[in-house]
TORKOL-4160 file (C-alpha; in steps of 0.2 Angstrom, whole numbers, padded with zeros to 4 digits, m for minus):
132
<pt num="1" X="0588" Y="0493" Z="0359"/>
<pt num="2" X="0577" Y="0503" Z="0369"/>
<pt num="3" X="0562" Y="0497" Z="0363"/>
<pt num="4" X="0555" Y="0479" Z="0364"/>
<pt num="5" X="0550" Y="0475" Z="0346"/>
<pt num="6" X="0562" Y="0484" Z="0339"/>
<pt num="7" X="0574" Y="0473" Z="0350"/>
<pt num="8" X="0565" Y="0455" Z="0345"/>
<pt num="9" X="0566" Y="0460" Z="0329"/>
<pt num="10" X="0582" Y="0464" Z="0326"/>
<pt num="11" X="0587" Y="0447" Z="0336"/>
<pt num="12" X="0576" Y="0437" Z="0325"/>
<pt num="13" X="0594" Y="0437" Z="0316"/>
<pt num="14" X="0602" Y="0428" Z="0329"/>
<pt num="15" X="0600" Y="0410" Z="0324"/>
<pt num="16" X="0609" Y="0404" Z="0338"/>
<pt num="17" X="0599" Y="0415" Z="0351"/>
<pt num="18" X="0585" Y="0407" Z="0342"/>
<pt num="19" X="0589" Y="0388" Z="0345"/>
<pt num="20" X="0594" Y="0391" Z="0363"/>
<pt num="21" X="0577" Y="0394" Z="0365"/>
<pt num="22" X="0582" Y="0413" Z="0371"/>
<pt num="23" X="0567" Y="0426" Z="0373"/>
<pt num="24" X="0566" Y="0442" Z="0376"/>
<pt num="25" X="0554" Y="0449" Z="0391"/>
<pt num="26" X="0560" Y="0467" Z="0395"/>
<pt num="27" X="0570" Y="0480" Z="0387"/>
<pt num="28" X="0573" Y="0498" Z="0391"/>
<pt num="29" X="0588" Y="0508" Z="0393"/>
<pt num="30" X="0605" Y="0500" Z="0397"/>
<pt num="31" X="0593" Y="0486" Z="0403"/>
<pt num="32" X="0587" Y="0468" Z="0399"/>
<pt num="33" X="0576" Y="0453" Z="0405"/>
<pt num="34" X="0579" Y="0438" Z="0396"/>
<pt num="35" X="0573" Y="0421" Z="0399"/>
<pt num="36" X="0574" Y="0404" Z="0392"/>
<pt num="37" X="0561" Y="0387" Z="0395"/>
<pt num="38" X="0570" Y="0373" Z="0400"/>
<pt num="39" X="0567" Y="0359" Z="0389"/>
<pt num="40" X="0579" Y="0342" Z="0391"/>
<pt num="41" X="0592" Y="0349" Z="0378"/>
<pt num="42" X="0595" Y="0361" Z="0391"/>
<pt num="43" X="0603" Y="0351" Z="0403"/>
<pt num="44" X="0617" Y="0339" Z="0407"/>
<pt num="45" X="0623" Y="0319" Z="0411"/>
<pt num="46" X="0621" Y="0324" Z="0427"/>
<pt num="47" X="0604" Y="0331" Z="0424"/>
<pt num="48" X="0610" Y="0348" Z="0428"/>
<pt num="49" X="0606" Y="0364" Z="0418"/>
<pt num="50" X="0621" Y="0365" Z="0405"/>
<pt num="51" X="0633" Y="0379" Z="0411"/>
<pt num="52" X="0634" Y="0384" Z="0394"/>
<pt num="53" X="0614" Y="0387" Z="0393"/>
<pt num="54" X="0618" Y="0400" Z="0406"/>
<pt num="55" X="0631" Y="0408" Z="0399"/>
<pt num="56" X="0624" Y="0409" Z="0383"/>
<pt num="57" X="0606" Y="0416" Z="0390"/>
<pt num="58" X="0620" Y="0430" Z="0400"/>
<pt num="59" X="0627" Y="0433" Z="0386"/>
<pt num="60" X="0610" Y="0438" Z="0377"/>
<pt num="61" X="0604" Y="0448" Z="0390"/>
<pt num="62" X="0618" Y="0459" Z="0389"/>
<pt num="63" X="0619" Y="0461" Z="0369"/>
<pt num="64" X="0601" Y="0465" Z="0371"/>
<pt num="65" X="0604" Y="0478" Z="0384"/>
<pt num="66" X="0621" Y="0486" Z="0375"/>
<pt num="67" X="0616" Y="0487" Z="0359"/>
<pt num="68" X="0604" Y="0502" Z="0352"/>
<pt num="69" X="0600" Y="0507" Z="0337"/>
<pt num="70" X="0615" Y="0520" Z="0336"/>
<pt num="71" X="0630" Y="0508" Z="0340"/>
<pt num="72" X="0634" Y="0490" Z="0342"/>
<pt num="73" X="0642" Y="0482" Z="0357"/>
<pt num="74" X="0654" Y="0467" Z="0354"/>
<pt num="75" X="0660" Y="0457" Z="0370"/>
<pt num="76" X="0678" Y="0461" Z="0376"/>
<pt num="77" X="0679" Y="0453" Z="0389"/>
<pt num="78" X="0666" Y="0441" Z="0403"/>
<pt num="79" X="0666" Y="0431" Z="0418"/>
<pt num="80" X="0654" Y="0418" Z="0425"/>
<pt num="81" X="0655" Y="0412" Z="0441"/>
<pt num="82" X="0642" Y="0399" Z="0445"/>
<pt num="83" X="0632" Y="0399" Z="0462"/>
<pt num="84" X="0617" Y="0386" Z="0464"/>
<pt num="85" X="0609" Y="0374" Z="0452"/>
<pt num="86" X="0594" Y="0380" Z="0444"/>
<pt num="87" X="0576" Y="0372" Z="0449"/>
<pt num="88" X="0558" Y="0374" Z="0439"/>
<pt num="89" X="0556" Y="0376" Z="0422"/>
<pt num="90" X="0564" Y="0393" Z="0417"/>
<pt num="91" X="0580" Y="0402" Z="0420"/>
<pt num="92" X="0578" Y="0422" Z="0419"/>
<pt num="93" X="0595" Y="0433" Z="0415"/>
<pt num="94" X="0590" Y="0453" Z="0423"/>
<pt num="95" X="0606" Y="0464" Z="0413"/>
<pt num="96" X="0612" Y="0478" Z="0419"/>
<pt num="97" X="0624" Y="0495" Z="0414"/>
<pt num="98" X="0638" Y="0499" Z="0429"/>
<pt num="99" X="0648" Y="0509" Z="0417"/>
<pt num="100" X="0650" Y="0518" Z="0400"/>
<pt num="101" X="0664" Y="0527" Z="0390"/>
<pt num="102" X="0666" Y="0534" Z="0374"/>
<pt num="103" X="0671" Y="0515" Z="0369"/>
<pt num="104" X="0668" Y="0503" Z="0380"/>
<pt num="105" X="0655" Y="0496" Z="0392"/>
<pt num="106" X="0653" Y="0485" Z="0408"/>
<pt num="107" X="0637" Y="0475" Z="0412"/>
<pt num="108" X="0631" Y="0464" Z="0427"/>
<pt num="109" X="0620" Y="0449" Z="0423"/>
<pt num="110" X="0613" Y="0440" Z="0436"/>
<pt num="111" X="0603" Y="0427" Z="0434"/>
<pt num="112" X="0590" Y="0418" Z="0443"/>
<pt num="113" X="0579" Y="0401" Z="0442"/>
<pt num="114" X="0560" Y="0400" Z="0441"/>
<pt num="115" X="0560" Y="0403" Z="0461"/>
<pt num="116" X="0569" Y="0419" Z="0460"/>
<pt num="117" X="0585" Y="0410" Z="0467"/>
<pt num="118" X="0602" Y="0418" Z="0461"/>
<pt num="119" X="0612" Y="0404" Z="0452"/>
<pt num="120" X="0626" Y="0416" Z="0442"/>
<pt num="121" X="0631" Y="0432" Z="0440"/>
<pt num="122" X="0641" Y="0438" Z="0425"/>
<pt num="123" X="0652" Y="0452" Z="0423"/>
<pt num="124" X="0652" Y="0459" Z="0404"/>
<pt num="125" X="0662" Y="0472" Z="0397"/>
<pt num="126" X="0657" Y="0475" Z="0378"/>
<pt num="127" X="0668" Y="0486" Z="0364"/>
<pt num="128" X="0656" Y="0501" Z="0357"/>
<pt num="129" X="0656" Y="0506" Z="0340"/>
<pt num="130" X="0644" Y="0515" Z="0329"/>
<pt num="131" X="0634" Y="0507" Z="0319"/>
<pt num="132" X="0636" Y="0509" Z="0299"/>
């Protein structure tokens, strides 16, 4: 989606997008910002954000930033690895296009904390097909 309504609102569809508390900052062309406000159902026993938080906002960030109007983008394949714990009160995923074919993509993801501290990077590669 290359433009920034269009993209919430065709998220708005995405219950569990929704409930993780995922929202949308910045779309443009092969490119998202994506950022979700920590509550306490965000983290861990250990009082840790949840990895899965931070897969799940990666994996948002890059759905937002594959898909267009004109073709949908289903995840082949990703990768997480996990770098520092996150500190403040929001986590930020920045999605970016490497590659494209015909057929299939591949996205780096990196995201940050509230201080601008790296704490994962995601590789995605997505499965193109046009929309019907």
């Amino acid at each position: 989606m290359e433009n920034l309504e269009l993209a919430r609102e065709f998220f708005k569809g995405d219950r569990f997008q929704q409930r993780a508390g995922v929202e949308i900052e910045e779309v443009s062309n092969s490119h998202s910002v994506c950022v979700i406000r920590l509550t306490p159902d965000h983290f861990n026993a250990d009082g840790v954000v949840q990895g899965g938080v931070i897969y799940t906002l990666a994996d948002s960030a890059f759905a937002i930033a594959a898909n267009t109007k004109d073709f949908l983008s289903l995840t082949l394949s990703a990768s997480i690895q996990y770098i520092s714990k996150a500190k403040g009160e929001l986590i930020r995923a920045k999605a970016n296009l490497v590659s494209k074919s015909k057929r299939v993509s591949f996205f780096k993801v990196d995201i940050f904390d509230e201080n601008d501290a790296l704490i994962a990077t995601a590789n995605m590669t997505g499965y193109i097909k046009p929309r019907v």
